[in-house]
C-alpha positions in Angstrom: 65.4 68.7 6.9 62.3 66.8 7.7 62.0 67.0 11.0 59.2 69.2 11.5 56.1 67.0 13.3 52.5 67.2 10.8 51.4 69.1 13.0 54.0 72.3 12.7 53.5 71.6 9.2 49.7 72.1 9.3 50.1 75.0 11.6 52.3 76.9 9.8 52.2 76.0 6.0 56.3 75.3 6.1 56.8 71.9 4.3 60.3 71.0 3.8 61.3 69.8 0.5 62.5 66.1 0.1 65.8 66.0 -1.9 64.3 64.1 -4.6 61.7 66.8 -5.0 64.5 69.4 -4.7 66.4 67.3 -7.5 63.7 67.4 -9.7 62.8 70.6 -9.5 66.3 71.8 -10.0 65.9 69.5 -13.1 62.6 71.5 -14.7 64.6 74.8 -14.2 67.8 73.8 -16.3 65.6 72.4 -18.8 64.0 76.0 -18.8 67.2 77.6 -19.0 68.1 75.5 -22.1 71.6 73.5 -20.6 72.0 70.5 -22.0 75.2 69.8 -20.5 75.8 68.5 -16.9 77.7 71.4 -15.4 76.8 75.3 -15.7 77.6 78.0 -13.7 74.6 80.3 -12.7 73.9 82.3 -14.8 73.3 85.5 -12.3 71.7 85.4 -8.7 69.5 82.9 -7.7 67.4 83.7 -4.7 65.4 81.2 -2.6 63.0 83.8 -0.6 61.6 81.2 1.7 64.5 78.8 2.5 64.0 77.1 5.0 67.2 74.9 5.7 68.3 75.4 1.7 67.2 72.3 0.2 66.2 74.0 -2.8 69.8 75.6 -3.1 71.7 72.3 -2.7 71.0 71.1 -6.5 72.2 74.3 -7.9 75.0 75.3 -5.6 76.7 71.4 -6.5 76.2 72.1 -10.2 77.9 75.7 -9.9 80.9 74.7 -7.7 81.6 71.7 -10.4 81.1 73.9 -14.0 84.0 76.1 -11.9 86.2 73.2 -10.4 89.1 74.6 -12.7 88.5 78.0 -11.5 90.4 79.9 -9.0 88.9 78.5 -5.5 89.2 81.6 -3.4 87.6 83.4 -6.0 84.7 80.8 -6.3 83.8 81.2 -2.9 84.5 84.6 -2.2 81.9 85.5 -5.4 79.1 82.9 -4.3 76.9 85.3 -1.9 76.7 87.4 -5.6 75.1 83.8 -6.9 73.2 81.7 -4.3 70.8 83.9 -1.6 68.7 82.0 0.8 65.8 83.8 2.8 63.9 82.7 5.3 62.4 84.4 8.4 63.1 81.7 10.7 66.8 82.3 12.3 67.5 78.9 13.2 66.2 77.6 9.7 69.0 80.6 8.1 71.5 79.1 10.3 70.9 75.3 9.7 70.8 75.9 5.7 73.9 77.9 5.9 75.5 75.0 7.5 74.5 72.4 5.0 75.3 74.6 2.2 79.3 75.3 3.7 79.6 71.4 3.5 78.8 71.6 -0.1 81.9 74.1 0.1 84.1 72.1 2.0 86.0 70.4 -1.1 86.4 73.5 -2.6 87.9 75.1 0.4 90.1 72.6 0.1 92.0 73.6 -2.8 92.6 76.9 -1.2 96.1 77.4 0.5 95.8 77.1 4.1 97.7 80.3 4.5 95.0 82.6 2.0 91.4 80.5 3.5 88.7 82.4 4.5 85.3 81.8 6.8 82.5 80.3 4.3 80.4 82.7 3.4 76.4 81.9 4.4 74.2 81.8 1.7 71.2 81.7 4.2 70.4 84.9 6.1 67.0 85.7 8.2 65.0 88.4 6.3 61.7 88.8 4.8 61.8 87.2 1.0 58.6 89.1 0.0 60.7 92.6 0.8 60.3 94.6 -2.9 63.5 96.1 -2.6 64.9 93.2 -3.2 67.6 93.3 -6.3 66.4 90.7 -9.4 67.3 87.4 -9.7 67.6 85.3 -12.6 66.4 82.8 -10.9 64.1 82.2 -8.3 63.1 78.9 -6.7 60.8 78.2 -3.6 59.3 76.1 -1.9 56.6 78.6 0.1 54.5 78.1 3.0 51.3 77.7 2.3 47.9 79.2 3.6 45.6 82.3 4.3 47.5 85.3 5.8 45.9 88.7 7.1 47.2 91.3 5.2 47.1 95.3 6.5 45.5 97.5 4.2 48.8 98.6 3.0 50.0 95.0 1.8 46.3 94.8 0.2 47.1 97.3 -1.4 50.3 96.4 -2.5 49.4 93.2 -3.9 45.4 94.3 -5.1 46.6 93.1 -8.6 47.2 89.0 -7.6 44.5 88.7 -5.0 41.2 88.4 -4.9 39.2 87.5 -1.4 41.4 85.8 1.2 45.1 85.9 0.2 47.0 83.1 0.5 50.9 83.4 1.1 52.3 81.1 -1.5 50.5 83.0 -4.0 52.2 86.2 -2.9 55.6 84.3 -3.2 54.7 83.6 -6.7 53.7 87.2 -8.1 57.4 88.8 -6.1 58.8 86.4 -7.5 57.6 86.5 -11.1 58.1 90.3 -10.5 61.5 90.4 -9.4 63.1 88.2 -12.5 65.9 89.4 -14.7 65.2 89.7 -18.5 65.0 85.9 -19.3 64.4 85.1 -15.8 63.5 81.7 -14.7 60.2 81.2 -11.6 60.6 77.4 -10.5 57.6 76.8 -7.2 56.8 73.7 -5.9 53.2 74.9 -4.9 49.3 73.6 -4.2 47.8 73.5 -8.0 44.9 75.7 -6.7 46.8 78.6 -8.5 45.7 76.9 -11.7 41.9 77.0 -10.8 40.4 78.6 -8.2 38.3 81.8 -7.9 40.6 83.4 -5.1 44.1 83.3 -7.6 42.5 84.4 -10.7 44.1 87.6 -10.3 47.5 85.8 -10.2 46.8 83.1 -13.2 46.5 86.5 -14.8 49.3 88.6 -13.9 51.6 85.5 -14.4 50.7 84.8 -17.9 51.5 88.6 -18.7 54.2 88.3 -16.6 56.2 85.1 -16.9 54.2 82.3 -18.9 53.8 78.7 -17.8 57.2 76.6 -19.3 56.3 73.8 -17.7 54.5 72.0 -14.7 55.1 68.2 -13.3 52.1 67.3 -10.5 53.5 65.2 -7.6 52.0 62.2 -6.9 53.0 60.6 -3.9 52.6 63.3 -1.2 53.2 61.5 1.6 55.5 62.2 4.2 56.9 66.1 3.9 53.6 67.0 2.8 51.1 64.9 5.0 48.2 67.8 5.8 48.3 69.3 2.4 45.1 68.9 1.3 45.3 70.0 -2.1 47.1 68.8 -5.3 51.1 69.8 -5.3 53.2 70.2 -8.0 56.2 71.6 -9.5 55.6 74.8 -11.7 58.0 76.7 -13.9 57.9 79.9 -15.5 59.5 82.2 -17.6 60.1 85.7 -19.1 60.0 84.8 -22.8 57.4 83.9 -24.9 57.1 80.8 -25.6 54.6 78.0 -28.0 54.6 74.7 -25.8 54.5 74.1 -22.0 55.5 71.2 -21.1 53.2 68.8 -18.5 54.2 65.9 -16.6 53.9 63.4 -13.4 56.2 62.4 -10.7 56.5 59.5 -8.3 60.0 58.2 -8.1 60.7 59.5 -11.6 59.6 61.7 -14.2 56.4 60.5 -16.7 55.7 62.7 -19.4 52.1 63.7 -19.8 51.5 65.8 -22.6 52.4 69.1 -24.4 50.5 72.2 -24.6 50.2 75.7 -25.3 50.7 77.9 -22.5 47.6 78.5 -20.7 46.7 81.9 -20.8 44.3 84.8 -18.5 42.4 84.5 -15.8 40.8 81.9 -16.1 40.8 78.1 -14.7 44.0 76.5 -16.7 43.3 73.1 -18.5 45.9 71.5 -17.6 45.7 67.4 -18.2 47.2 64.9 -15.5 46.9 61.8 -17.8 48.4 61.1 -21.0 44.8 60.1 -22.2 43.5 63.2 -21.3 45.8 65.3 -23.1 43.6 65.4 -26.5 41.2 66.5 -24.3 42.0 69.1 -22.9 43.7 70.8 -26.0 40.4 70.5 -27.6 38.4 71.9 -24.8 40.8 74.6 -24.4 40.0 75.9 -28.0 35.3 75.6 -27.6 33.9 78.8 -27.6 31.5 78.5 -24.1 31.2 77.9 -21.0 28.0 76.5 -19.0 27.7 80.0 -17.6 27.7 81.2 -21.1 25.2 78.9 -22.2 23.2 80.7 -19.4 23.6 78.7 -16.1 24.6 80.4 -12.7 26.8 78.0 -10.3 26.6 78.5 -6.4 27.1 77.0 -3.2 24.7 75.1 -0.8 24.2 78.0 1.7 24.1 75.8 4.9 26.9 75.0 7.0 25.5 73.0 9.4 27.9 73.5 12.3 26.8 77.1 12.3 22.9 75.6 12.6 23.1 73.0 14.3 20.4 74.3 16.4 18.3 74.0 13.8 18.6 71.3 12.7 15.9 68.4 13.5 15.3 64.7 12.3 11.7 65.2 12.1 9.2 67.6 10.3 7.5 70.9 11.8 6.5 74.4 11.6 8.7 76.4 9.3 11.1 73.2 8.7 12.5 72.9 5.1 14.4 69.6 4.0 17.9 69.8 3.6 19.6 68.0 0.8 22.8 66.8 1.3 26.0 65.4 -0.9 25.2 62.2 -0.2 21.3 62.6 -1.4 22.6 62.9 -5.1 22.7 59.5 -6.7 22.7 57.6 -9.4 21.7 60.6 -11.6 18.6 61.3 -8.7 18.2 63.3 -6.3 16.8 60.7 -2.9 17.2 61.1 0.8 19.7 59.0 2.3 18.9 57.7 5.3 22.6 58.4 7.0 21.3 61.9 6.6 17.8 61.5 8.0 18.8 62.8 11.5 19.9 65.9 10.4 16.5 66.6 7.4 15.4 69.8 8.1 16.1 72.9 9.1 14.1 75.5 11.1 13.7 78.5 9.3 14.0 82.0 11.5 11.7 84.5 9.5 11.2 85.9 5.9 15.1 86.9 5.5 15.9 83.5 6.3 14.0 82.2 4.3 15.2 84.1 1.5 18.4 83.3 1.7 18.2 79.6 2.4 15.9 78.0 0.6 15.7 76.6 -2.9 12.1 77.1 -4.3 12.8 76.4 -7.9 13.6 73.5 -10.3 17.8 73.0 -10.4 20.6 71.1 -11.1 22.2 69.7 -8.3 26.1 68.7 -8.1 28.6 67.2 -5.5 30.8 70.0 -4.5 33.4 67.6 -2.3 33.6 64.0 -3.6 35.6 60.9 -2.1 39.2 60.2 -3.3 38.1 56.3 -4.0 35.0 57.9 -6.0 35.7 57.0 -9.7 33.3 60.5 -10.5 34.6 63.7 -9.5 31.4 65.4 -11.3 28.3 63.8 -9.7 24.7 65.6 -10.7 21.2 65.4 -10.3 18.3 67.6 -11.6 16.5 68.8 -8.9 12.4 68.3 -11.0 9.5 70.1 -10.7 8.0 67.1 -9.3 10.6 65.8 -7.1 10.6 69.6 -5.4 6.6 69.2 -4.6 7.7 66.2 -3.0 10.0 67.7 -0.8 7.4 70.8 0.1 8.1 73.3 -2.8 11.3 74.3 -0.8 14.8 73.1 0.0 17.4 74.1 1.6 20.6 73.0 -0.3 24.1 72.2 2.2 27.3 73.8 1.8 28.8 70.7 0.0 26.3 70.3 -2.9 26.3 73.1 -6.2 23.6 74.7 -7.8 23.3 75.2 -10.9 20.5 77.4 -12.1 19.2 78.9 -15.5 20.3 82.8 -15.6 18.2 83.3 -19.2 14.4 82.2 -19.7 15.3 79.6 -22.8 19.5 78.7 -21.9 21.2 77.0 -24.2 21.0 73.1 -22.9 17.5 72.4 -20.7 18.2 71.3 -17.1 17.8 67.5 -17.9 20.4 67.7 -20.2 22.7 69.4 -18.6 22.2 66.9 -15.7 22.9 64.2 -18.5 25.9 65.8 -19.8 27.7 66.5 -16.8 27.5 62.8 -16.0 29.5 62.2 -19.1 32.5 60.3 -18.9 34.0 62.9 -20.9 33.2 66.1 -19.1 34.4 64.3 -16.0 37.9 63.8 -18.0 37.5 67.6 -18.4 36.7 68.3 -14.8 40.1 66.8 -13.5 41.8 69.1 -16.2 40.3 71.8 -14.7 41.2 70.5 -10.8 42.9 67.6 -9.4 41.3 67.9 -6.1 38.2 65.8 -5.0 36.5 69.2 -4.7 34.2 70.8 -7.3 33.9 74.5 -6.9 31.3 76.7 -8.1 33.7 78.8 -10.4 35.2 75.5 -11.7 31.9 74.3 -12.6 30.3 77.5 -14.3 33.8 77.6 -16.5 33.4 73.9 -18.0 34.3 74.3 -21.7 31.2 74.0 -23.6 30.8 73.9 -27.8 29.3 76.0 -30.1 25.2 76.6 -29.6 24.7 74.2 -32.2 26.2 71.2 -31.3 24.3 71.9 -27.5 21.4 71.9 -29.4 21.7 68.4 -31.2 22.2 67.1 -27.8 18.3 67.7 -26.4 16.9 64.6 -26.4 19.8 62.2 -26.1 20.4 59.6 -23.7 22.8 56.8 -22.5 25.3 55.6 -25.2 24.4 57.9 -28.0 24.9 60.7 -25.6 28.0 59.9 -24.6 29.7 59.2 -28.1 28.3 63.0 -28.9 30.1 64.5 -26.1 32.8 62.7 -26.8 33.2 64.0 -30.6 32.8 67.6 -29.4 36.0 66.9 -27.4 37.8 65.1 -30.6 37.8 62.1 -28.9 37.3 58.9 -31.2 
């Protein structure tokens, strides 16, 4: 089941699920469905839409066969198709995960007379698991490829109420899925966290809090292996169509590690969501302030150069109509320098007036790494961009595609720029940053929806520095 090369993976966003994975996903959805015993029988259909060679159906299909070991075999099999489906558009997947699934079935055959033994049935068949006319499951479980898809201005259509800009196919797999469930009805994905976050599946965060609320999510750690080329966080999500008070939050390596307990995130917005036990405090108490730094009156946005598409433009040296670019790597230590690995690539020629318009920075900001390293210890690293320090770089700057700008959308906002420059170089809002994402990329929308306390409180913190900033920030967050 894992034979695919990285490069098939990459290609085609189909990533296999390891057994473990498959295990312990299996695991989070029985803990949803409240067994406590070892063996149950399903409970109604449960539908895998994207397959693959049934990994994700193994778990399930051993539990069933053993809770009805004392059952009639013939019978057993004969009524499995009505329990266990398996999608997948791939043929030769279908026919591969049928296979492995009929050896799960072989013991029960067994106990069927010779004389009354019928062919297996397969629980895998080719099709298209995002069809709508498909009949409700009570449970369904994927593992879905991953990555943008083209949709026709039908399927926009269709799904206008989960996406938002480019539509990414896991995403779609999600909100059928969460559609589809029975009264009760369990959704268990092992899917990137970027659901949880990002501007482009706010839409879904949405519709899946109305629809089936978060019960409980366990982020993978080691991804290695099956999932080599993922760039983003993976984990293991499950919802459900009840109402419920906690969700539960956890880790995974080679076991389960509990993390924390929380209430269900809810809307549209970026889900807090710790990844540490010492950040769960943290994020229940950011998840309950009453702003955001766009609502203390700071717009976020994204460098507007991408290099590759200038490169043309781009010159080591000064000259007519050139503006100096600054680049992730000139924010440092709280200041904004140039660093000479960048000095080949300074400035940029600007075209005429609408270019200049559109890529130049000709007022004081706050500057902030938008992709930071994995080994980085800081996933929020800023810089105010000073009235002075913009002089000295020509009254202009063009700002690159992997550095955020944050500037002030109201003529007095709530913090000043030097403070919010201070502030976001907290240790704690950097806690709450890796609530919000656990990627080593800091997106514009992730960044204007920081969790922020009451007017008040930002006002008592003009003017401090160092220590006795920090220890501020860290009461607002209820951390001792």
């Amino acid at each position: 089941m894992q034979t695919l090369s990285p490069s098939s993976r990459a290609q085609h966003g189909q990533h296999y699920t390891p057994a473990d994975l498959a295990d312990h996903l299996w695991l989070q959805t029985r803990v949803a469905l409240g067994w406590n015993s070892e063996d149950h029988r399903l409970p109604g259909l449960l539908r895998d839409p994207a397959a693959g060679s049934g990994a994700l159906l193994l778990p399930p299909l051993r539990e069933h066969l053993r809770a009805a070991a004392s059952d009639d075999a013939a019978l057993t099999l004969a009524a499995l198709p009505q329990m266990i489906e398996g999608i997948d558009q791939d043929g030769y997947a279908a026919w591969v995960g049928s296979v492995i699934l009929a050896a799960e079935m072989l013991p029960t055959l067994a106990r069927v007379p010779a004389k009354n033994r019928r062919p297996l049935p397969a629980l895998v068949r080719q099709g298209d698991g995002l069809d709508p006319k498909l009949s409700p499951a009570a449970i369904a479980i994927m593992n879905p490829p991953y990555g943008r898809v083209s949709l026709d201005a039908s399927s926009r259509e269709q799904y206008a109420h989960v996406i938002y800009g480019h539509a990414n196919i896991y995403g779609l797999f999600m909100a059928e899925g969460a559609r589809n469930l029975t009264i009760d009805g369990v959704l268990s994905a092992l899917v990137p966290t970027s659901f949880a976050a990002g501007l482009y599946q706010h839409r879904l965060r949405g519709y899946l809090s109305e629809q089936a609320p978060l019960r409980s999510v366990t982020f993978v750690q080691d991804r290695s292996g099956s999932f080599t080329g993922v760039l983003q966080e993976t984990c293991m999500a499950v919802f459900q169509r009840r109402r419920h008070r906690k969700a539960t939050v956890a880790r995974v390596n080679i076991r389960i590690e509990s993390v924390a307990s929380i209430v269900p995130p809810h809307g549209a917005g970026p889900w807090l969501i710790p990844r540490d036990p010492a950040d769960a405090t943290i994020a229940a108490a950011a998840a309950q302030l009453p702003l955001s730094l766009s609502a203390a009156g700071y717009h976020a946005s994204t460098g507007p150069l991408v290099w590759n598409r200038r490169r043309d433009d781009i010159y080591a040296r000064p000259g007519k109509a050139r503006r100096v670019i600054l680049w992730g790597a000139d924010i440092d230590g709280g200041e904004v320098r140039r660093d000479i690995s960048r000095n080949a690539q300074r400035y940029l020629a600007i075209r005429d007036d609408r270019d200049a318009a559109v890529m130049t920075l000709t007022e004081p900001a706050v500057l902030v790494q938008r992709t930071t390293a994995p080994e980085q210890t800081r996933r929020l690293v800023p810089a105010e961009l000073t009235p002075e320090k913009l002089q000295e770089l020509g009254g202009s700057v063009v700002i690159e595609n992997h550095v955020n700008v944050l500037r002030p959308t109201m003529l007095v906002p709530l913090l000043s720029r030097a403070t919010v420059a201070r502030v976001l170089a907290t240790r704690t809002l950097d806690r709450v940053m890796r609530c919000l994402s656990g990627t080593v990329a800091v997106s514009s929308y992730e960044l204007a929806a920081l969790p922020l306390p009451a007017a008040e409180v930002l006002a008592s913190w003009e003017g401090l520095v160092g220590e006795e900033l920090e220890l501020a920030v860290a009461k607002a967050y209820r951390l001792s």
